[in-house]
N, CA, C and O atoms as a DFTB+ gen file, in Angstrom:
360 C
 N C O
     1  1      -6.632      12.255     -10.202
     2  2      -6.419      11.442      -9.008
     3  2      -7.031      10.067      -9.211
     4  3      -7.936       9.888     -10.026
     5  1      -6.648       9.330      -8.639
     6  2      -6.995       7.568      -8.981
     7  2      -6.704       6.981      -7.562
     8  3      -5.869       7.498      -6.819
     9  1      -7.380       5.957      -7.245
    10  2      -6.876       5.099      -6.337
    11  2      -6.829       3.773      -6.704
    12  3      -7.607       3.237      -7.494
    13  1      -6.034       3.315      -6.206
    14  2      -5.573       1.700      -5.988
    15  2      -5.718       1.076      -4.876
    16  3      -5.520       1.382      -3.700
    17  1      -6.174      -0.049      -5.525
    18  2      -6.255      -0.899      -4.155
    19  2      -5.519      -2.137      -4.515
    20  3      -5.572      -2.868      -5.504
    21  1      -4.565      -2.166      -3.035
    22  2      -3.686      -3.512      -3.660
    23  2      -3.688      -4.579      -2.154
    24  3      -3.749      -4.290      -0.959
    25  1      -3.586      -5.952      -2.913
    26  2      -3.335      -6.980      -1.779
    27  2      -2.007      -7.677      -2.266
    28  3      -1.809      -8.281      -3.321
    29  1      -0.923      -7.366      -0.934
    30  2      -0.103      -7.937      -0.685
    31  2       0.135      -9.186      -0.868
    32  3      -1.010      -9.403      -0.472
    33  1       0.530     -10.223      -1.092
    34  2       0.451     -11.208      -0.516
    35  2       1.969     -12.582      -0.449
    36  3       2.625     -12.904      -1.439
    37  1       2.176     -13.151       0.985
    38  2       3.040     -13.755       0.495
    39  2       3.334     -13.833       2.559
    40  3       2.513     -14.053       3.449
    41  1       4.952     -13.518       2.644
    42  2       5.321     -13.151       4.209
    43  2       5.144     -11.852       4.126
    44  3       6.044     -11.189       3.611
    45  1       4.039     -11.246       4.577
    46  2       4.557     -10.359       4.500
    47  2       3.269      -9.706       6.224
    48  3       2.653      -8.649       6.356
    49  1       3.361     -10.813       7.085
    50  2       2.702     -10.111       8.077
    51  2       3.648     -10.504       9.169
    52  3       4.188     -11.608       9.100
    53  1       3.846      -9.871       9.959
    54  2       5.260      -9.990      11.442
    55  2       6.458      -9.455      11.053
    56  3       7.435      -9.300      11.785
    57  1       6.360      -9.132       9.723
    58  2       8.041      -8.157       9.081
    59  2       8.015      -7.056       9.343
    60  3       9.078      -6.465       9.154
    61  1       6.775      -6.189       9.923
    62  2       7.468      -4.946       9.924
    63  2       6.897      -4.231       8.102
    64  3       7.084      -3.105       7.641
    65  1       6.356      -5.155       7.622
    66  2       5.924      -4.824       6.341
    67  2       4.783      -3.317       6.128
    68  3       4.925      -2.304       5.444
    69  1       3.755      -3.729       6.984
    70  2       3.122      -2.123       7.250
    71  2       3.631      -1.009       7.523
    72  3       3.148       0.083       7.223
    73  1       4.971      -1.274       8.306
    74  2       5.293       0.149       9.085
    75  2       6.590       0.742       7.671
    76  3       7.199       1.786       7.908
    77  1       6.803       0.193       6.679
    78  2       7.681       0.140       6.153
    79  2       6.840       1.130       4.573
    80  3       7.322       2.104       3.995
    81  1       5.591       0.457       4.286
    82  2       4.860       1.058       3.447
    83  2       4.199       2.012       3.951
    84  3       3.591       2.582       3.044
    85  1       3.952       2.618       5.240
    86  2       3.631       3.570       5.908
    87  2       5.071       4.522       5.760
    88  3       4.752       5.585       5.226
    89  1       6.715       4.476       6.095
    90  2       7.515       5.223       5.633
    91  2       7.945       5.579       4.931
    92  3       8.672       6.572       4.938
    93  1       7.429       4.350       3.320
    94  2       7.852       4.915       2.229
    95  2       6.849       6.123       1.575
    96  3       7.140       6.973       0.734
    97  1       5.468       5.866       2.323
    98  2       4.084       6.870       1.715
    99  2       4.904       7.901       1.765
   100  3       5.301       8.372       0.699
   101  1       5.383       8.541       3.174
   102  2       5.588       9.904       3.497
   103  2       6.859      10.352       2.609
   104  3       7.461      11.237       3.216
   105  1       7.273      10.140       1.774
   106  2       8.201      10.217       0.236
   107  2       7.176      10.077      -0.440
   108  3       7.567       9.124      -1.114
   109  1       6.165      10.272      -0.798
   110  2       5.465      10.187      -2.123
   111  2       3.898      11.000      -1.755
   112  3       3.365      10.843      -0.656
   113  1       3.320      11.815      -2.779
   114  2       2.092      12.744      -2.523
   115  2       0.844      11.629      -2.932
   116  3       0.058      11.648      -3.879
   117  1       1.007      10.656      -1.811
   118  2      -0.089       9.780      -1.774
   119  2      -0.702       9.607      -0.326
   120  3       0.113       9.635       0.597
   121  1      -1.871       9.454      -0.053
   122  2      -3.007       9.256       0.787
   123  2      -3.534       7.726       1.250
   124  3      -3.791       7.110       0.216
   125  1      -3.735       7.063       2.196
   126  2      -4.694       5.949       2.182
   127  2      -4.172       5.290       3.690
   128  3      -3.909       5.864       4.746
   129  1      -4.144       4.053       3.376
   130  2      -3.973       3.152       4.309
   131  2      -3.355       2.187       4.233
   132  3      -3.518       1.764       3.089
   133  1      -2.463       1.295       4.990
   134  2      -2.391      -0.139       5.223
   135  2      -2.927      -1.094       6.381
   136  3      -3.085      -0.704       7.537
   137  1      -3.132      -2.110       6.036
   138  2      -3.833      -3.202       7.252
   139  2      -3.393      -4.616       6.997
   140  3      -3.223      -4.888       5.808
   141  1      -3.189      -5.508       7.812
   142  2      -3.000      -6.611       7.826
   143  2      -4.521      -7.360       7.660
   144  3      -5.499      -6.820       8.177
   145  1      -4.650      -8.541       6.964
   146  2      -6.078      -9.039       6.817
   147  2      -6.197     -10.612       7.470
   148  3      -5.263     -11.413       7.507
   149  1      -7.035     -10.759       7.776
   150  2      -6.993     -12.221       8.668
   151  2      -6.951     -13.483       7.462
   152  3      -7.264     -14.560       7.971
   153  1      -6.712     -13.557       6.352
   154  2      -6.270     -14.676       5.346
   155  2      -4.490     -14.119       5.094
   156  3      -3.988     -14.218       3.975
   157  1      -3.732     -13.579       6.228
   158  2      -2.143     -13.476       6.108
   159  2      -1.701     -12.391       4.756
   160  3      -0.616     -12.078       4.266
   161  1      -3.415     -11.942       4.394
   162  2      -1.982     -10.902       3.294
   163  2      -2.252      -9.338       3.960
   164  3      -2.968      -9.009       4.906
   165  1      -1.463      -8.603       3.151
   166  2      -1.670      -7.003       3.451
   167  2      -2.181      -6.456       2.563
   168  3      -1.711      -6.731       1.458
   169  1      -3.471      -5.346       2.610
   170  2      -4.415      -4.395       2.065
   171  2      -3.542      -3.147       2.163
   172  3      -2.968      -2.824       3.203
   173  1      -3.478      -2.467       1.025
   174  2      -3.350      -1.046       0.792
   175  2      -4.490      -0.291       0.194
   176  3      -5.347      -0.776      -0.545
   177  1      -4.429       0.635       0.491
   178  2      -5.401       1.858      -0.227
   179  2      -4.637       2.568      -0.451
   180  3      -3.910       2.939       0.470
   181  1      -4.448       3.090      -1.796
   182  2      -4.189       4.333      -1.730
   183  2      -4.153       5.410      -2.870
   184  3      -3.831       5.079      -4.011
   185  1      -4.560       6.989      -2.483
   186  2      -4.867       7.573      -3.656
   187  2      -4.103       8.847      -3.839
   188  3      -3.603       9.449      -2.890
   189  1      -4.022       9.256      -5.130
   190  2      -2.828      10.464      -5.780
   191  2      -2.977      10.327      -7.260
   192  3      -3.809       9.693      -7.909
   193  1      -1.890      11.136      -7.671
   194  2      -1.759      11.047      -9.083
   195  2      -1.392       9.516      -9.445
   196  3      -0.961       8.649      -8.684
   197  1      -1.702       9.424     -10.903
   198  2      -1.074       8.084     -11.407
   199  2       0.692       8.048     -11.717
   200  3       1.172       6.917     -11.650
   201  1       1.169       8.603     -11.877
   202  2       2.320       8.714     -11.564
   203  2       3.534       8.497     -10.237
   204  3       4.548       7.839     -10.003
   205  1       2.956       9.173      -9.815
   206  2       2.831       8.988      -7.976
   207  2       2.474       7.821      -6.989
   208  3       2.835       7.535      -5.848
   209  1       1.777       7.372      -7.729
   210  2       1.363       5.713      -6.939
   211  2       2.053       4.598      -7.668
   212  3       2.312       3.564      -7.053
   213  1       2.442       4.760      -9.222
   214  2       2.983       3.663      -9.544
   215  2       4.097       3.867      -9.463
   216  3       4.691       3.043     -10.158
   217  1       5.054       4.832      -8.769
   218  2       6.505       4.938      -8.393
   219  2       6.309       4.429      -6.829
   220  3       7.238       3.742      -6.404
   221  1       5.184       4.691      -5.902
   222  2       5.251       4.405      -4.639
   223  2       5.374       2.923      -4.908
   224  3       6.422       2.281      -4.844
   225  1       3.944       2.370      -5.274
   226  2       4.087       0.857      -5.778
   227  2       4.990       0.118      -5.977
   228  3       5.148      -0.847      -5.230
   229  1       5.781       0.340      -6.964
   230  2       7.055      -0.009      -7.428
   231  2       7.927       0.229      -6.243
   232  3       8.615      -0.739      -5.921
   233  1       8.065       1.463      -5.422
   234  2       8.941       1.526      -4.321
   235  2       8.718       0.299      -2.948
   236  3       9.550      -0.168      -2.170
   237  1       7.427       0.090      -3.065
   238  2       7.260      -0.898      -2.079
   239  2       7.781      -2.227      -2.679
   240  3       8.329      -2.994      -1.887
   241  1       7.704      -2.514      -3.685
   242  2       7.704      -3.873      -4.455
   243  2       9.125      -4.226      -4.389
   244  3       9.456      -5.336      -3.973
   245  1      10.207      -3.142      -4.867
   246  2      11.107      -3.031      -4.518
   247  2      12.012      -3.108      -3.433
   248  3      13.159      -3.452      -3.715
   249  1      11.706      -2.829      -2.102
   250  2      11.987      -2.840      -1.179
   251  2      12.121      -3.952      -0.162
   252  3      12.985      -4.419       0.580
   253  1      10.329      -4.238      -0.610
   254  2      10.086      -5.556      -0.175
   255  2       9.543      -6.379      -0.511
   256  3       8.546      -6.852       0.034
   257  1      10.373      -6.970      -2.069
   258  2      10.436      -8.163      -2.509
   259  2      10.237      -9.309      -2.093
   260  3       9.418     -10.169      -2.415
   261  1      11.715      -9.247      -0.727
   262  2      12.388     -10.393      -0.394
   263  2      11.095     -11.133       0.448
   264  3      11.351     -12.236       0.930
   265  1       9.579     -10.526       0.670
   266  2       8.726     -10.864       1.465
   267  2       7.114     -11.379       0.756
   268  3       6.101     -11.964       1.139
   269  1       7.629     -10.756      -0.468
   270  2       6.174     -10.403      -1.225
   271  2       5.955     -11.586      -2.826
   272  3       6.562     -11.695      -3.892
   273  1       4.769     -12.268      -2.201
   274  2       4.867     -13.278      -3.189
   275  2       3.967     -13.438      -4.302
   276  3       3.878     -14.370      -5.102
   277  1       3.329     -12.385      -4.215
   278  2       2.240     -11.903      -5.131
   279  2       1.596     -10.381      -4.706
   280  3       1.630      -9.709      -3.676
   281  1       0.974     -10.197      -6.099
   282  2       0.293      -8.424      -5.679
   283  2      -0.686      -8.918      -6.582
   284  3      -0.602      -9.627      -7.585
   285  1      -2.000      -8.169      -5.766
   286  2      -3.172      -8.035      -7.194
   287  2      -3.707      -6.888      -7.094
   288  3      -4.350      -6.871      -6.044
   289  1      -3.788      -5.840      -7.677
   290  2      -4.343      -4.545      -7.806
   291  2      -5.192      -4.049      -8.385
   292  3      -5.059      -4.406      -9.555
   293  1      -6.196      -3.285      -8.266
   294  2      -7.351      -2.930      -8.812
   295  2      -6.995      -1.382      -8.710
   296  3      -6.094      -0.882      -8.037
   297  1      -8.175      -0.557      -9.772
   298  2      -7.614       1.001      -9.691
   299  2      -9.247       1.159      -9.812
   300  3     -10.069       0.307     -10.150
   301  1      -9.454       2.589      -9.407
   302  2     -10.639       2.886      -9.153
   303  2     -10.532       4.331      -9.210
   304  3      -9.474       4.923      -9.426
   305  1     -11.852       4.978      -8.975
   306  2     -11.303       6.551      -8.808
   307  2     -11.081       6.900      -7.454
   308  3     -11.386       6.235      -6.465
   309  1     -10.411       8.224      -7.509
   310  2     -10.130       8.443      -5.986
   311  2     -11.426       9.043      -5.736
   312  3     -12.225       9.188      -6.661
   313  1     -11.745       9.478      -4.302
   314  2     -12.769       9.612      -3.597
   315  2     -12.465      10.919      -2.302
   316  3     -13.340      11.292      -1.520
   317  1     -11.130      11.422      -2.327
   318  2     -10.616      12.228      -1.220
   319  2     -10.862      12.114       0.077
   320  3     -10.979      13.045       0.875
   321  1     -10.962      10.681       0.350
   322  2     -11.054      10.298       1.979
   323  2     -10.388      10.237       2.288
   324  3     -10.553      10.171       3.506
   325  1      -9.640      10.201       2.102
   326  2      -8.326      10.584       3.417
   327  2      -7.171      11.630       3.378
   328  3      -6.642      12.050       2.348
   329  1      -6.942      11.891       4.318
   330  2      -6.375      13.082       4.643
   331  2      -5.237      12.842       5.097
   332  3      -4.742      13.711       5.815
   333  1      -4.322      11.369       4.779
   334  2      -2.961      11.349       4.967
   335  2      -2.366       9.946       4.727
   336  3      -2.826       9.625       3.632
   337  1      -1.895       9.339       4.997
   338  2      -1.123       8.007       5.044
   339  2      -1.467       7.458       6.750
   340  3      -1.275       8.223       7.695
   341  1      -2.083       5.796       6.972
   342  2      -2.311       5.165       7.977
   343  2      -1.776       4.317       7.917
   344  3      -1.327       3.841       6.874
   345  1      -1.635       3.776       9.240
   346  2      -1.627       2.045       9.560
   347  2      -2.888       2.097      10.205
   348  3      -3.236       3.004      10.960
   349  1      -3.865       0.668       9.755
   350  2      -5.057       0.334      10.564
   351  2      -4.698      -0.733      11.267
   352  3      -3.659      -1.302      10.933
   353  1      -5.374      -1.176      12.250
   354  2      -4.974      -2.285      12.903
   355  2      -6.382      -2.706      13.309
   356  3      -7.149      -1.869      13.785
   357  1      -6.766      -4.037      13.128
   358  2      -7.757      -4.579      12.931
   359  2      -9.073      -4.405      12.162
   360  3      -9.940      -5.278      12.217
């Protein structure tokens, strides 16, 4: 298990962009979170197999390109905090 942590960045806050990486989680055996951050980008967490996150990843990237103007990602180990897929809000 591994986690990633990734920042969005680009348009990608008022699209509907969270609720979208929140529907693609529930297709993939991954865990964590999304949040909007007050410098306009979006925070993900999230943890699973490595396999599994870099197809989710890629599924988000994919999806929503047309919004996303950079990614920077860090990997770390997972930690089993969480117990499903979120949206945070504030």
């Amino acid at each position: 298990m591994q986690r990633r942590i990734v920042s969005f960045q680009g348009h990608v806050q008022g699209v509907g962009f969270r609720y979208t990486v929140s529907r693609i989680a529930g297709g993939f055996e991954v865990t964590g979170y999304v949040r909007n951050c007050t410098d306009g980008s979006v925070e993900m967490v999230a943890e699973g197999g490595s396999r599994e996150l870099n197809a989710f990843i890629a599924e988000i990237r994919s999806t929503m390109s047309h919004f996303i103007r950079n990614v920077n990602m860090q990997k770390a180990p997972a930690d089993g905090t969480f117990s499903g897929f979120s949206i945070r809000h504030g």
